[in-house]
C-alpha positions in Angstrom: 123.8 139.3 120.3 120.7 138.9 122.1 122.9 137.1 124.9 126.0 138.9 124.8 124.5 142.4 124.7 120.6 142.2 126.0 120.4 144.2 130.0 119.6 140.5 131.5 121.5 138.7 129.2 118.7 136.2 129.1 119.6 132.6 127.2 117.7 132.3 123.9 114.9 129.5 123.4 115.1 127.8 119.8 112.4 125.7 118.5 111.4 123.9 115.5 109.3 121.6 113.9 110.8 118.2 114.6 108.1 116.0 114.0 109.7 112.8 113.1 113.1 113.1 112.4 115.2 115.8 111.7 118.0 115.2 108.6 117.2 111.5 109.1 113.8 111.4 108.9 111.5 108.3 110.3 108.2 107.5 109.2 105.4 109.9 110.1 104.1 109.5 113.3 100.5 107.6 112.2 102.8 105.3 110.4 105.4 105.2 113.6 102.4 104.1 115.7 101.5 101.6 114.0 104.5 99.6 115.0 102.7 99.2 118.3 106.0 99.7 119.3 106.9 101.8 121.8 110.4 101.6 122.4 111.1 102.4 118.8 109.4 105.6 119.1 111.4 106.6 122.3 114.7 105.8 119.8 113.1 107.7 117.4 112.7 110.6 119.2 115.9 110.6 120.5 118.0 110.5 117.4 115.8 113.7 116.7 117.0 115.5 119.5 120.8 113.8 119.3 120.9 115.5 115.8 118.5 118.6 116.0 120.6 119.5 119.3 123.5 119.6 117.4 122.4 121.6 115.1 121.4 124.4 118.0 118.2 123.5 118.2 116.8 123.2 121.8 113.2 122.8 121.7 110.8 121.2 119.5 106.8 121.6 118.7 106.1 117.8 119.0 105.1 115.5 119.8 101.3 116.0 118.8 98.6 113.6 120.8 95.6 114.8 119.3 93.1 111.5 119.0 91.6 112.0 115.5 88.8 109.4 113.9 88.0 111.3 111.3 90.4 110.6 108.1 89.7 113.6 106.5 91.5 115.6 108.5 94.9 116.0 107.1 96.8 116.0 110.5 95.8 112.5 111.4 99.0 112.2 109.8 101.0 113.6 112.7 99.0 112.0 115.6 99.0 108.1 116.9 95.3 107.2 115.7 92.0 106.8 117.1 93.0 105.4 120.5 93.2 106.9 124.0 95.5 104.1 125.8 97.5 103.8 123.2 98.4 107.1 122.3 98.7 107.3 126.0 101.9 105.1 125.8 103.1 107.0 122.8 103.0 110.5 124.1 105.4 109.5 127.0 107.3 107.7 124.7 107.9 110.8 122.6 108.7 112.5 125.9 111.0 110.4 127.0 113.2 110.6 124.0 113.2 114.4 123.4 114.1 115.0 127.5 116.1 112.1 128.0 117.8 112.4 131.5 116.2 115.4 132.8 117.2 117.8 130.0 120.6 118.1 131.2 122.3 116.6 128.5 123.3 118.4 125.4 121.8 115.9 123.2 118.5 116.8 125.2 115.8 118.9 124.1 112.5 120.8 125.7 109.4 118.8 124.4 106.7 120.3 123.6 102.8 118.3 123.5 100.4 119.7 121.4 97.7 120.7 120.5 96.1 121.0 124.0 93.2 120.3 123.6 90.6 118.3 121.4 92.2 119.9 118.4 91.8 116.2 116.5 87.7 116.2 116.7 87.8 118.9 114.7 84.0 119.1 112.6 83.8 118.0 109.0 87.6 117.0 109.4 88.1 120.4 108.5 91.5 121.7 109.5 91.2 124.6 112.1 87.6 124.1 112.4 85.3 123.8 115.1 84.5 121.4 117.9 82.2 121.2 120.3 81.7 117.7 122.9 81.3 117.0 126.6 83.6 116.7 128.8 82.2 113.3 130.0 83.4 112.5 126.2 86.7 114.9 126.7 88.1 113.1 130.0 87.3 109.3 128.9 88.0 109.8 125.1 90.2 112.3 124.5 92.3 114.0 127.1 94.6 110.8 128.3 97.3 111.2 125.6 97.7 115.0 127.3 97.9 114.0 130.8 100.2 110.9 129.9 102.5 113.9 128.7 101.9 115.5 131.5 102.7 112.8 133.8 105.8 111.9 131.8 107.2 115.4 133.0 107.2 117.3 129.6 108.5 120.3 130.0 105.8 122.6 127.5 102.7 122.5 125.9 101.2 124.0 122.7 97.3 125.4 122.7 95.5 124.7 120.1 93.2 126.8 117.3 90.4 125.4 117.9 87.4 127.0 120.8 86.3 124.5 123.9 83.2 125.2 125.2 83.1 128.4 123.0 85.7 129.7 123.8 89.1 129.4 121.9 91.4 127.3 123.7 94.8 129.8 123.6 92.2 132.2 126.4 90.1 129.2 128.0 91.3 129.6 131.9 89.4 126.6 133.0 91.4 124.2 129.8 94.7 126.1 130.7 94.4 127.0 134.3 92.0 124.5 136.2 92.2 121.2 134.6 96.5 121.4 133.1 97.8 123.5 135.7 95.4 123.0 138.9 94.3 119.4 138.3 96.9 117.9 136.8 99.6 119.9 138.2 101.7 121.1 135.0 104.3 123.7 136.0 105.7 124.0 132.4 105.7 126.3 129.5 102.4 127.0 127.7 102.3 128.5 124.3 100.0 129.3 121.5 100.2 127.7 118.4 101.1 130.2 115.4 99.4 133.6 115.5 96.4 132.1 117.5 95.7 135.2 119.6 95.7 137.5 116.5 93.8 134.9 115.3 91.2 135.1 118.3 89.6 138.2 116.1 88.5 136.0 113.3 86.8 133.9 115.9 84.6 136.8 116.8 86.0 136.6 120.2 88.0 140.0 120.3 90.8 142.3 118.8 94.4 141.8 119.5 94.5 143.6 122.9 91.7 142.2 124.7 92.7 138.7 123.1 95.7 139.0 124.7 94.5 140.1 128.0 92.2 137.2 127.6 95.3 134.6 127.0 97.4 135.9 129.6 94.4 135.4 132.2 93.7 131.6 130.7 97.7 131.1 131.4 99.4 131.5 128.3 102.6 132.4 128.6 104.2 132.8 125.3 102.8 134.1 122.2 104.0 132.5 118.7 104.0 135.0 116.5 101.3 137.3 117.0 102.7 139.9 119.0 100.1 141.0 121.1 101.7 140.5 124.0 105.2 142.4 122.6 102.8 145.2 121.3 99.7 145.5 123.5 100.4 144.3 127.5 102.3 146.9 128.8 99.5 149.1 127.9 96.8 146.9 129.9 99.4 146.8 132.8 99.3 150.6 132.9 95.2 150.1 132.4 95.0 147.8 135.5 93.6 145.3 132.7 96.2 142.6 133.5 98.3 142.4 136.7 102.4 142.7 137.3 102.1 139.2 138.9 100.3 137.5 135.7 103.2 139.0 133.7 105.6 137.9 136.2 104.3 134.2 136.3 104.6 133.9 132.4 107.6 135.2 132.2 108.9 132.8 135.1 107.3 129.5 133.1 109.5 130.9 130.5 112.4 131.2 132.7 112.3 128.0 133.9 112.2 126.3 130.8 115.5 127.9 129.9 116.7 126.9 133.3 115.6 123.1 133.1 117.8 123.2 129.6 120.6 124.0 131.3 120.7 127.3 129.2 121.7 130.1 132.1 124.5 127.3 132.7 126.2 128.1 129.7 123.9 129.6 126.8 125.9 128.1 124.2 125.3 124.5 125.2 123.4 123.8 122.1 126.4 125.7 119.6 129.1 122.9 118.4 129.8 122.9 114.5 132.0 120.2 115.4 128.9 117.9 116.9 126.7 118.8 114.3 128.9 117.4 111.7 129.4 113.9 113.3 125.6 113.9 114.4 123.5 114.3 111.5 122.4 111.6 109.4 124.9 109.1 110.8 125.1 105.5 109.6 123.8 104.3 112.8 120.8 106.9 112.8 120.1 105.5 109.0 120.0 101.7 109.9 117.4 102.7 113.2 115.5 104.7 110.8 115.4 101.6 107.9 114.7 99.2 110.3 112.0 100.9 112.1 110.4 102.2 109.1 109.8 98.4 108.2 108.3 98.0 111.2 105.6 100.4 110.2 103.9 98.9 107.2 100.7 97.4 107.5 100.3 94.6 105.3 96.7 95.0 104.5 95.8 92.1 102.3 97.7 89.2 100.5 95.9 86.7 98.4 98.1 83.3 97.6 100.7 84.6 99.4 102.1 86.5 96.5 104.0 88.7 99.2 107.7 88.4 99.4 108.4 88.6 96.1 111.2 86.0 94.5 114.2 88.4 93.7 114.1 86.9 89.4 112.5 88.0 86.5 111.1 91.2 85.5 109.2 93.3 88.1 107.8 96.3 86.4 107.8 99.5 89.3 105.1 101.8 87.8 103.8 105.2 89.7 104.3 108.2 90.2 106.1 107.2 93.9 108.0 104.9 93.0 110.9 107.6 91.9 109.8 110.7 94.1 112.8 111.4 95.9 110.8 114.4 97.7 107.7 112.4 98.6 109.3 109.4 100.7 109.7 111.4 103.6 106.0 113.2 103.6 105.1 116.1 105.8 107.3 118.1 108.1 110.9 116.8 106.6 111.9 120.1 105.5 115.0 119.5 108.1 116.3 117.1 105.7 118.6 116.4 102.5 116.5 114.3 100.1 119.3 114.0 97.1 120.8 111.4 100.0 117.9 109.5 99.7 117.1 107.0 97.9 114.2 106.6 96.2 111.7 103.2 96.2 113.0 102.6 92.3 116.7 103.2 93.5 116.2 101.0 96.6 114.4 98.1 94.8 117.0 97.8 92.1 119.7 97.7 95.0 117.7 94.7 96.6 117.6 93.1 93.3 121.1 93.0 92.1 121.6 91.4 89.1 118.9 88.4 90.5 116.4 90.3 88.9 115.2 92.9 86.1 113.6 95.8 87.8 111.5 98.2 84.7 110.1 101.6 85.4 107.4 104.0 84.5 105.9 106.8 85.9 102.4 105.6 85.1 100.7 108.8 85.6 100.3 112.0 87.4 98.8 112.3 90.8 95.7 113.7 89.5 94.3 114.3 85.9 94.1 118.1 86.2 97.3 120.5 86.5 96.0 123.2 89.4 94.5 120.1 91.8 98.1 118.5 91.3 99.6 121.8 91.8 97.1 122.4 95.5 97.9 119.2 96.4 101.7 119.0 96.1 102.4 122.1 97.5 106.3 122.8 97.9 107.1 120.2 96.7 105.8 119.7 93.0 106.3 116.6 90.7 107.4 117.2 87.0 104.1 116.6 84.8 103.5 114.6 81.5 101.2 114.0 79.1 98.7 111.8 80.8 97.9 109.3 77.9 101.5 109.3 76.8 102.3 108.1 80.8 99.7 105.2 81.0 101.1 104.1 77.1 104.1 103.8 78.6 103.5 102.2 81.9 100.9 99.4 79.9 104.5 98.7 77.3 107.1 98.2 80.7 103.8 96.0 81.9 103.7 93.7 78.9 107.6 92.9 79.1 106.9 91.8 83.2 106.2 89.0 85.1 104.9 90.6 88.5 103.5 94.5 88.1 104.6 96.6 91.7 102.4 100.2 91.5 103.3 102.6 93.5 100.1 104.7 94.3 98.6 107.4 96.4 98.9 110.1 98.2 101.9 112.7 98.0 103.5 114.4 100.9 101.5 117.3 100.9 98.5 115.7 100.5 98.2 115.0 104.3 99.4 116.7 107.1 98.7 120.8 108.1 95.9 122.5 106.1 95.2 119.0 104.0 92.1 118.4 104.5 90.1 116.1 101.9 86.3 115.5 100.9 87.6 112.1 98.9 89.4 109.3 100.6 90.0 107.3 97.3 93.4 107.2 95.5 93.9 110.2 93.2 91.6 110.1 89.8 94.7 109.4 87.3 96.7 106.9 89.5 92.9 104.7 89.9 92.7 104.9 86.2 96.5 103.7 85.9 96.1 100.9 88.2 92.6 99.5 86.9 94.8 99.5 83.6 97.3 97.7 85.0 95.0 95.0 86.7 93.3 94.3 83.5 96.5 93.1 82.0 96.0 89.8 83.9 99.3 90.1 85.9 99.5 89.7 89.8 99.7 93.2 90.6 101.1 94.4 94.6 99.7 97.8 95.8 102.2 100.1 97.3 100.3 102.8 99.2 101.4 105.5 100.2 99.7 107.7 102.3 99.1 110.0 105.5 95.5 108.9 106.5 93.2 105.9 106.0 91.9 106.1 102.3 89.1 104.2 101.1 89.9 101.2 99.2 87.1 99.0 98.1 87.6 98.4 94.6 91.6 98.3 95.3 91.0 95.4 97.6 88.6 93.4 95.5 91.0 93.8 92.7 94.6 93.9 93.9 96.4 90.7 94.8 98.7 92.1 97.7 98.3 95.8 99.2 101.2 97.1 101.3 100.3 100.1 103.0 103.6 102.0 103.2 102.5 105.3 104.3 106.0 108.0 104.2 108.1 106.1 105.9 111.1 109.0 105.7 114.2 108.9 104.4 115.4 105.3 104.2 111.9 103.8 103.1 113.2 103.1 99.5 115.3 100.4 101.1 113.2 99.4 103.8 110.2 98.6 101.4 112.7 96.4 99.3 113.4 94.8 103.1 109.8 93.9 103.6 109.1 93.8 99.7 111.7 90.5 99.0 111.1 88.7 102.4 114.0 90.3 104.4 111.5 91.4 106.7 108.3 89.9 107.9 105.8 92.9 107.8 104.1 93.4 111.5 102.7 96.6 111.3 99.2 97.0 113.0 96.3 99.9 111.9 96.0 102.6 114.8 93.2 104.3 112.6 90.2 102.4 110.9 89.9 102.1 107.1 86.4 102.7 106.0 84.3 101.6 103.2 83.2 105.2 102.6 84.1 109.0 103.4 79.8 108.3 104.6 80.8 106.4 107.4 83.0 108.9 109.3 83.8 109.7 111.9 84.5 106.1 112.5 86.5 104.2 115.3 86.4 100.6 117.3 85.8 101.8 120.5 82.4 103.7 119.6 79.0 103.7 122.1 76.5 101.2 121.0 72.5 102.4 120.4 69.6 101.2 121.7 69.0 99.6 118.1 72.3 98.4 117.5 73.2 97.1 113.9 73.6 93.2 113.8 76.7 93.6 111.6 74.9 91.4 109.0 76.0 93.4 106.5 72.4 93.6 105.1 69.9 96.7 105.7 67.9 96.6 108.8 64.9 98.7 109.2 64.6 100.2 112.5 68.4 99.3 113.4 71.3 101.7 113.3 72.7 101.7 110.0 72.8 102.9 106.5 70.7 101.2 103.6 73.5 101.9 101.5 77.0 100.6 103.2 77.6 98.1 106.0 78.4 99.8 109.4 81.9 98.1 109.0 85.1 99.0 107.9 87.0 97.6 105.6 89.8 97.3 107.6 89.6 97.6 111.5 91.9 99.3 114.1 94.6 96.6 115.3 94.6 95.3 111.6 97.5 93.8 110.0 98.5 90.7 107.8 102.0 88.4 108.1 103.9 86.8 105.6 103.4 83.9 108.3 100.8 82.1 109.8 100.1 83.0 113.6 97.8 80.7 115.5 95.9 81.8 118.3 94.7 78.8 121.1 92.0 79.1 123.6 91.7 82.1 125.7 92.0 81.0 129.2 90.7 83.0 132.3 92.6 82.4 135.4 88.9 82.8 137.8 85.3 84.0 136.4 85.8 86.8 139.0 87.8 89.8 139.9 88.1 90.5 143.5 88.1 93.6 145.2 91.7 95.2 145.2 92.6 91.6 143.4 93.2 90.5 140.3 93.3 87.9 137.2 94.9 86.7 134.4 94.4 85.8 130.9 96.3 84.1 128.5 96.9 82.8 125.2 99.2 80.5 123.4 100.1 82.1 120.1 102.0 79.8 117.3 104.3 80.6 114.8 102.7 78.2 111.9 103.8 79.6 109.5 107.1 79.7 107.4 108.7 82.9 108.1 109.6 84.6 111.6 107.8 87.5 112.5 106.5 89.5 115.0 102.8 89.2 116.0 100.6 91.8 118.7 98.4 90.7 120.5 95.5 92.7 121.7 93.5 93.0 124.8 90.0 94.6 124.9 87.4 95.2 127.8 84.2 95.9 127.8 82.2 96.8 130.8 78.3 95.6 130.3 76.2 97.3 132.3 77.6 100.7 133.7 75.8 104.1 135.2 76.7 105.8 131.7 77.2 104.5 128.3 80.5 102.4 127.5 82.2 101.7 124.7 81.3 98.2 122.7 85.0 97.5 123.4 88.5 99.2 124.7 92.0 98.7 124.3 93.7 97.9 127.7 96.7 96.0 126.6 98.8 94.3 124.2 102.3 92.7 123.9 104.0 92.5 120.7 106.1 89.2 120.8 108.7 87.4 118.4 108.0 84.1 117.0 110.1 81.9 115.2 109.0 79.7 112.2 107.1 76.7 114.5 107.5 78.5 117.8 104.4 79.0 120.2 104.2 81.2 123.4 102.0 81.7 126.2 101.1 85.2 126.2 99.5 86.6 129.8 97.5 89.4 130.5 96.9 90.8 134.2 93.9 92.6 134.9 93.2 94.6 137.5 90.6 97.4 139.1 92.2 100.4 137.4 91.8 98.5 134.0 87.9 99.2 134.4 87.9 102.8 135.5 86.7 105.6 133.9 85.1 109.3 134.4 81.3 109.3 135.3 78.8 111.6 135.5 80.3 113.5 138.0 84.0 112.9 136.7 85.3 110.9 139.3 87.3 108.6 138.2 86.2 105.1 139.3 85.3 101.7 138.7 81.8 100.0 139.0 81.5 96.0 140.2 79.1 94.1 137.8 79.9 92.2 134.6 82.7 92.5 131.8 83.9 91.1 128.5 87.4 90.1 128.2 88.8 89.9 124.3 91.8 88.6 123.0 92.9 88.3 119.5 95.1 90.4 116.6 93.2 93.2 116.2 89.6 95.0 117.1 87.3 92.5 115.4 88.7 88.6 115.2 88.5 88.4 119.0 88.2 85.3 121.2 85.3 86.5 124.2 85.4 85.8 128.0 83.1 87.0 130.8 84.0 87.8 134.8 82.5 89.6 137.4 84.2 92.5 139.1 83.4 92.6 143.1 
C-alpha cells in the first residue's frame, strides 16, 4: 500500500532486531567473540541475513560494538568484550556478513552499528545511564570498533541514549557531524535508537520540538519512534528554525539507503514466501550454528581432567537450565521457534544413547523469592516449585549417580537490555543447590550459563570442572553434549575479565598503571594501589581459556632487538600439541610501549592466530610487527607513533605471557 499508492511511491525500509541469528539462532555475541574467530562470525551473520531476508526483512539494528568493562551492565551481552582491536575485527566481520557483495544480493541486508558512541562505559553499569570521559580516552579506548564499521562500508549507524560531553549523543553535531561524517567520512544512514529524541526531555535537555531541531542539526536523519520529526519539523521549517536543505540531506541519507538495497529496483526484492520456506532454519544453517556454538565455550577450570566425560554410568543433569527450552537461546531470539529446539537434557540423552543413564531434576528455581524470579525472567518465565521439595529431589537423582552435571546461572533475561545487576554471583537458590550438591562428595561439572562475567570464587574453589556455556542459541543442547563427551575439544577464549568481586569493577587487562602500582602479591600493600580487602586480580583474565589437551608454548624468539624506521620484525613461537586430544589453541600478542608522552596501557592486544594442532603436533607461530602496531592518539589526537622502548608478550591469554624488549627507531 505504501508503495503501490503513496505520491512518490517511495520503497519501504524494514528493520529488526537481528542480533545473532534470526530462526536459527547462534550464541550471543559476548559468547560469539569468544571464539576469537572471526570468520565464524562473518558466517554467522550471514545466515542471519540469508534467512531474515527471506522473511522480508531488509535491514537490521546490529551489530553492536560498544567496548563494555563493566559486567554489570546487562548489554555486555550483546557487545565483543573489553577490547578495542578485537572488537575492531569483529565489527567488520559482522559487516561483512549482513552486506555481503555490496547489498545487491537478495540475501543482503542494510547493517546497522550501534550504539554510536560510548554507550558501553555507561556509570554504575547502569543501563541508559550516564557517561562522561575524554576523548584522549574515547579515540584510543573506545571509538575503533565504530570506525572499523565505518571503514568496512556499513551502510547505517544507530545513536546512542546516553549524553557525550553533556550533551546527548542523538543531537551532538560534533559526535554525528565532525568526527562520523567529516573525519571519518561516513555517508550512510544515521538513526536514533528508540524514542531517544522524545527521550532528550527527560535529560533536561529540551521538549520534543527543539530536541528535534537539535537532532536534525547534529545529523540525524531518522527518528525511531518518537515522532518529532513527523509531528514537529515542518513547523520549524516555516519558523526558519531548521533549513529545507537539512531536511533535504536526511531525507537523501534515507534515500540512499533504499537505493544501495536495490529497493527502487524492484521494491519487492525482499517478498518470496517461496524463499522463506526453504531458508529458515535449514539443516545446513543448524549444523554452522552447533558447530560454532562449541566453538564458544570457555572452559574455565578442569581439575584431573574430569572433562570429557566417559559416555557410561549414571550422570545426574540437575538445574533449572538444563530443561529450559526458552532460555538456550538468551536475549534477542524472539525471531525464533524454540519447541524445535532442543533442550541441554534432550541433547545430552541424545549423546548418550543407550551408553549411558542420564537422571534429571530441576534442582531449584532461579532465585528463592517469586517477584525477583518473575523481574528477572521477563517474557519468558519458568514454571515454579516448592523450593525444598526441588533440592529433595535433585539430592535423591544425586545419590543414584556417578558424576553430578548442574546446570546453573543466569536466565535469558537476566542479561541483555535494561538487565542491569548489583550482584555478579549465581542466583541465591541455584548457590544453595549446588553447595548441596558438592557436599555429596561426587565430582561435580559446572555448566554456566550466562550473559556477562559473574563472580565465581567459591564455585571455583569447590567445583571440579566449570564450563562456561553462556546462551549459545538454538542448537546448544547438542553442542554442549559435543564439547561435554569429548567430541569437541573446547577452545573458547574470555573477551571480558572475570572478577573476584562486583568491588573491583570496572575491570579490564589493558588498564593504565599508577604511580604506586600494586605488586600483584596478592597481599595488602600500604601506600600501593590496591584494596586491603581483595587482590587487584581477577580470577579469570581476558584471553582465558582451558583445553582438554595440553598446549606447550617454546621460547619466544625476536627476529632483531630493534624496529627500524618504516621496517619491521618478527616474533615467533613454537606451540605443541602435548596433549591427547586435537584442539585448537590462540595465541596472543601484546605490546606495551614503556615510556610514552601520555600514559599507556600495562599491555595491549595487537594480534593473535588461532591455529589447529593435532595430538603431538607442534607449529611455529609468527608474528610481524610493524610501526602502525605502536600508534596511538596523543595529546593533540594525532595519531602517531613514538621511537623508544617496548614490551613484546606472547602466550594464551592476558597474564601467562613470555616477555621480550626492542627498540623502535
Amino acid at each position: 500500500l505504501a508503495v503501490e499508492e503513496s505520491r512518490l511511491k517511495i520503497p519501504l525500509l524494514v528493520g529488526a532486531d537481528v542480533i545473532h541469528g534470526y530462526e536459527t539462532i547462534f550464541p550471543i555475541p559476548l559468547a560469539l567473540s569468544c571464539s576469537w574467530d572471526t570468520l565464524a562470525v562473518e558466517r554467522m551473520a550471514r545466515i542471519s541475513a540469508i534467512e531474515a531476508s527471506a522473511d522480508g526483512i531488509n535491514w537490521t539494528f546490529s551489530p553492536m560494538v560498544d567496548i563494555c568493562r563493566d559486567a554489570r551492565w546487562g548489554r555486555i551481552a550483546e557487545g565483543n568484550g573489553e577490547d578495542p582491536y578485537l572488537g575492531s575485527l569483529m565489527a567488520k566481520a559482522y559487516v561483512r556478513g549482513y552486506q555481503g557483495n555490496n547489498m545487491q544480493g537478495n540475501d543482503e541486508i542494510l547493517a546497522c552499528v550501534k550504539h554510536f558512541a560510548l554507550y558501553g562505559a555507561s556509570e554504575s553499569g547502569r543501563d541508559y545511564n550516564t557517561m562522561d570521559m575524554s576523548r584522549l580516552r574515547m579515540y584510543n579506548e573506545y571509538l575503533a570498533p565504530y570506525k572499523a564499521a565505518v571503514d568496512a562500508g556499513v551502510g547505517s549507524i544507530m545513536s546512542s541514549f546516553n549524553i557525550v560531553d553533556g550533551i546527548p549523543a542523538t543531537a551532538n553535531k560534533w559526535l554525528l557531524t565532525d568526527l562520523l561524517r567529516n573525519e571519518w567520512g561516513f555517508g550512510g544512514l544515521l538513526v536514533t535508537d528508540y524514542n531517544s529524541i522524545a527521550e532528550m526531555s527527560s535529560h533536561g535537555v529540551a521538549p520534543l520540538k527543539e530536541a528535534s531541531i537539535r537532532a536534525l542539526q547534529a545529523g540525524t536523519d531518522m527518528d525511531m519512534v518518537s515522532c518529532g520529526f513527523l509531528n514537529t519539523l515542518e513547523e520549524s521549517l516555516k519558523e526558519a528554525k531548521v533549513t529545507e536543505e537539512q531536511i533535504n540531506m536526511a531525507c537523501r541519507h534515507v534515500l540512499e539507503a533504499k537505493y544501495k538495497l536495490g529497493l527502487f529496483s524492484n521494491p519487492y526484492k525482499y517478498c518470496d514466501a517461496l524463499r522463506a520456506k526453504e531458508k529458515l532454519y535449514t539443516p545446513e544453517h543448524r549444523s554452522a550454528a552447533r558447530a560454532i556454538a562449541a566453538e564458544t565455550f570457555v572452559l574455565l577450570k578442569n581439575d584431573n581432567n574430569l572433562l570429557p566425560l566417559e559416555q557410561k554410568g549414571r550422570i545426574a543433569l540437575i538445574g533449572p537450565m538444563a530443561d529450559a527450552r526458552n532460555n538456550m537461546c538468551g536475549m534477542w531470539s524472539m525471531t525464533c521457534t524454540p519447541s524445535r529446539h532442543r533442550t541441554l537434557l534432550e541433547g545430552i540423552r541424545a549423546a548418550a544413547g543407550d551408553k549411558a543413564e542420564i537422571l534429571y531434576a530441576k534442582g531449584s528455581n532461579i532465585y528463592y523469592d517469586a517477584e525477583t524470579e518473575k523481574a528477572a525472567t521477563g517474557i519468558r518465565p519458568l514454571e515454579r516449585g516448592d523450593n525444598r521439595e526441588l533440592l529433595d529431589e535433585a539430592l535423591r537423582v544425586a545419590s543414584r549417580s556417578d558424576i553430578i552435571v548442574a546446570a546453573l546461572g543466569e536466565c535469558a533475561e537476566m542479561s541483555g537490555e535494561s538487565a542491569s545487576r548489583t550482584s555478579l554471583e549465581i542466583p541465591d537458590a541455584q548457590q544453595d543447590l549446588l553447595k548441596a550438591l558438592v557436599k555429596t562428595g561426587k565430582p561435580v561439572v559446572l555448566l554456566l550459563f550466562t550473559g556477562r562475567p559473574l563472580v565465581l570464587n567459591w564455585e571455583d574453589a569447590n567445583v571440579h570442572s566449570i564450563l562456561n556455556v553462556w546462551f549459545g542459541g538454538s542448537e546448544t543442547g547438542d553442542a554442549v553434549a559435543d564439547v561435554l563427551f569429548g567430541k569437541i575439544t573446547p577452545s573458547g577464549k574470555l573477551t571480558t575479565t572475570f572478577p573476584r568481586s562486583v568491588g573491583q569493577l570496572p575491570l579490564f587487562y589493558n588498564h593504565l598503571n599508577t604511580g604506586r602500582p600494586d605488586p600483584d602479591s596478592h597481599i595488602f600493600n600500604r601506600y600501593a594501589s590496591n584494596y586491603l580487602d581483595e587482590s587487584n586480580e581477577p580470577l579469570y583474565p581476558f584471553g582465558y581459556g582451558l583445553s582438554y589437551t595440553d598446549f606447550v608454548y617454546g621460547e619466544l624468539q625476536i627476529s632483531s632487538e630493534t624496529l627500524p624506521k618504516n621496517g619491521e620484525l618478527t616474533v615467533s613461537v613454537t606451540v605443541t600439541n602435548k596433549g591427547n586430544y586435537d584442539g585448537y589453541e590462540t595465541v596472543q600478542l601484546y605490546l606495551r610501549d614503556i615510556y610514552a608522552e601520555i600514559a599507556r596501557p600495562v599491555k595491549e592486544l595487537k594480534g593473535f592466530e588461532r591455529v589447529f594442532l593435532k595430538s603431538g603436533e607442534s607449529r611455529d607461530v609468527k608474528f610481524v610487527i610493524t610501526e602502525d602496531d605502536l600508534k596511538f592518539y596523543n595529546s593533540e589526537l594525532h595519531y602517531v607513533y613514538e621511537p623508544g622502548e617496548f614490551d613484546v608478550m606472547v602466550g594464551p591469554n592476558s597474564r601467562d605471557v613470555q616477555t621480550k624488549s626492542f627498540q623502535a627507531k
